[in-house]
DOTORSE-772987 format. One line per field, with one value per residue (C-alpha): residue in three letters; residue number from 1; x, y, z. Coordinates in steps of 0.25 Angstrom, whole numbers, always signed. Layout:
<sites>
resn	(ala ...) $
resi	(NUM ...) $
east	(X ...) $
north	(Y ...) $
up	(Z ...) $
</sites>
This chain:
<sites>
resn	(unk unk unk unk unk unk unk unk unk unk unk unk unk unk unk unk unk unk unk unk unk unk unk unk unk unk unk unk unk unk unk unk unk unk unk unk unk unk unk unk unk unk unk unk unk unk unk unk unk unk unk unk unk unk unk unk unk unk unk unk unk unk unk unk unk unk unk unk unk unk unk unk unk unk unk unk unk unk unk unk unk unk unk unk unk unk unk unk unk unk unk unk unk unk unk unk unk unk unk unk unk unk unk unk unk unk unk unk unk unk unk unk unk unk unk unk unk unk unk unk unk unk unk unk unk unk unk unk unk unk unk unk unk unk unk unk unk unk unk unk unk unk unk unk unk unk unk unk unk unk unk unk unk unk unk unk unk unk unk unk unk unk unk unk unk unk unk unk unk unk unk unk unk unk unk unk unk unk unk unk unk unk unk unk unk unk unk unk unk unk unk unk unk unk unk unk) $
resi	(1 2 3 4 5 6 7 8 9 10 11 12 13 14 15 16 17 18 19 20 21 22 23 24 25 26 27 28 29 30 31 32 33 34 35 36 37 38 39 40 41 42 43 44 45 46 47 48 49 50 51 52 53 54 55 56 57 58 59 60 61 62 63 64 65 66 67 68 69 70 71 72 73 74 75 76 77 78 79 80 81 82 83 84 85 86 87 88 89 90 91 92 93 94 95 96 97 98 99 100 101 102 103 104 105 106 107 108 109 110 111 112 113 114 115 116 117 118 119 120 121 122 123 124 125 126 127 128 129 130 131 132 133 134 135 136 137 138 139 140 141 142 143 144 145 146 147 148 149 150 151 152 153 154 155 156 157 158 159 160 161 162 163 164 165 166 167 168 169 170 171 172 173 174 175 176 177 178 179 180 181 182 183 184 185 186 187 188 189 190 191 192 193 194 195 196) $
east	(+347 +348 +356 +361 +354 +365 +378 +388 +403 +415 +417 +406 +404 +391 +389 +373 +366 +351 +343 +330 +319 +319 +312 +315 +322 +335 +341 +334 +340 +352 +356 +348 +360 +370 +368 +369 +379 +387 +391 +388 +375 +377 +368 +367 +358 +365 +377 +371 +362 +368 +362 +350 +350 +364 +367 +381 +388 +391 +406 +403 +390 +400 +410 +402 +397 +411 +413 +402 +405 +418 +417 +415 +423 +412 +401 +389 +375 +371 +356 +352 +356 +360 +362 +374 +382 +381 +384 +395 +388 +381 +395 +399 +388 +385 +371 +360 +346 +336 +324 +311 +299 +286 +283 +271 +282 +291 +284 +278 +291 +298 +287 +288 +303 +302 +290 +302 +313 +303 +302 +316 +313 +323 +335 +336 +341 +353 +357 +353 +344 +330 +316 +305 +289 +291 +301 +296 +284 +288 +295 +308 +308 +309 +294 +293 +307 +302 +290 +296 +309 +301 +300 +314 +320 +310 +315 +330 +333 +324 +333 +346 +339 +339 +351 +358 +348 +357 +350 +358 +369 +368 +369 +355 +342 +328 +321 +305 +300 +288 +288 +296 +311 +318 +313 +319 +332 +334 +333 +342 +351 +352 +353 +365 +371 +369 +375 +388) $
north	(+457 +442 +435 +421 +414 +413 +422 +416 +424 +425 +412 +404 +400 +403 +406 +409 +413 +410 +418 +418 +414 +402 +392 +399 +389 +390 +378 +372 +382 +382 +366 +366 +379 +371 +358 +367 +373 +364 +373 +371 +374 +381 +383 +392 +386 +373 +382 +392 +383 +371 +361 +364 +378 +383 +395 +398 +411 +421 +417 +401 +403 +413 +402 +391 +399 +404 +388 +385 +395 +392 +375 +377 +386 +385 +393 +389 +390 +397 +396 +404 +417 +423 +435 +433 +429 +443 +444 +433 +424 +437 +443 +429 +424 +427 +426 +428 +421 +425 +415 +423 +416 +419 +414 +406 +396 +394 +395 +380 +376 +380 +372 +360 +361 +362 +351 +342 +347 +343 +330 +327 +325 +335 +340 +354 +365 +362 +349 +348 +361 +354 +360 +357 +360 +370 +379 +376 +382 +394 +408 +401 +391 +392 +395 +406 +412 +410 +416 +429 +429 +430 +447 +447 +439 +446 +459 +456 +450 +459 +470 +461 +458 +472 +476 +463 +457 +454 +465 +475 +467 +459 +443 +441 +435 +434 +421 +419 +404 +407 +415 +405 +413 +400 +389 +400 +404 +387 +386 +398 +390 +375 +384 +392 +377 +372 +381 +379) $
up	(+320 +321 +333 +333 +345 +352 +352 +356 +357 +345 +348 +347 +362 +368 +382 +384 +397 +399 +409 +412 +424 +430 +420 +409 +401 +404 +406 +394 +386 +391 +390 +376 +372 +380 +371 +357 +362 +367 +380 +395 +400 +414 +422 +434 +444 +447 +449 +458 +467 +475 +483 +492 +484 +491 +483 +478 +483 +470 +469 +468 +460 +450 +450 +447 +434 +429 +430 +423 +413 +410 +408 +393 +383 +372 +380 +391 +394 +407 +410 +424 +429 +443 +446 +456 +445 +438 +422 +423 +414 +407 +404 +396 +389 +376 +373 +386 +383 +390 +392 +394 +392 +398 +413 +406 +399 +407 +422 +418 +414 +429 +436 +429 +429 +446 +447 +440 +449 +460 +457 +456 +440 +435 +441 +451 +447 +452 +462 +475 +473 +475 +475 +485 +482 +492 +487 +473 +476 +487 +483 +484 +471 +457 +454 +461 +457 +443 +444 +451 +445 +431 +430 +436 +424 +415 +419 +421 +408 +402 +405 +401 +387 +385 +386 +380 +369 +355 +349 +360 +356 +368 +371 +375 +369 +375 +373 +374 +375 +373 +359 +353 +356 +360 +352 +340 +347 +349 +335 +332 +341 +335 +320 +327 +330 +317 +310 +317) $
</sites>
């Protein structure tokens, strides 16, 4: 059976989640969807982490989502995924996109993302949340969580795909840079948008 590359609800709103590793490409694809679709792009990181990495607690981290949620009628974006938050954003989105490349790819693409991070060229991932050398490279920062957070995001949404993939009449789509899965499902996706 073929799917249209993005679902979307009765009334043509879209609210898409992507999930995924650290690196993965989820904030490109989720400002690139936010632009088609003309919807906010929310993403969790700045919401959860404030200034010098001060974590929310689960009821202001909840609200804060439910906020960003709800700014636009039409649908929104949401690129991240924490468990605190439960299925809240599972429960409303209408198509899950699962980015799954190999390590290979997108390993490369985290460090140099951090290097520029480092040096102040691009912004943090959220304000007031800077990285040092140190951290960076200790079993507190990104690389390492990346690196060992790999399996576990393999395995986790492995397990979701399963039971939810659009051929089990589900909402979700797995998507693998590396064979060429994206650059096609981009291109189903500015088709989609010509056609309406």
């Amino acid at each position: 059976m073929t799917f249209p590359p993005l679902l979307g609800d009765a009334q043509g709103r879209y609210r898409v989640h992507l999930v995924g590793n650290s690196g993965v490409g989820k904030s490109t694809v989720a400002a690139y969807l936010s632009v088609k679709l003309n919807v906010p792009h929310v993403s969790l990181d700045p919401l959860f982490w404030g200034p010098g990495w001060a974590k929310p607690t689960e009821d202001e981290f909840r609200e804060k989502v439910d906020a960003a949620l709800a700014q636009d009628p039409r649908g929104w974006i949401v690129d991240g995924d924490y468990g605190m938050l439960g299925s809240l954003i599972a429960d409303s989105a209408t198509d899950v996109i699962w980015l799954d490349p190999p390590m290979m790819l997108y390993l490369p693409r985290l460090l140099w993302r951090t290097l520029l991070r480092l040096f102040g060229i691009i912004p943090t991932c959220s304000p007031g949340c800077d990285e040092t050398w140190g951290e960076v490279l200790s079993r507190k920062g990104i690389v390492w969580f990346c690196i060992s957070n790999h399996g576990i995001c393999k395995r986790k949404y492995a397990e979701a795909y399963r039971r939810t993939n659009l051929d089990a009449g589900g909402n979700m789509r797995r998507l693998d840079e590396w064979n060429g899965d994206l650059d096609r499902w981009k291109a189903e996706v500015e088709d989609m948008m010509r056609q309406k």
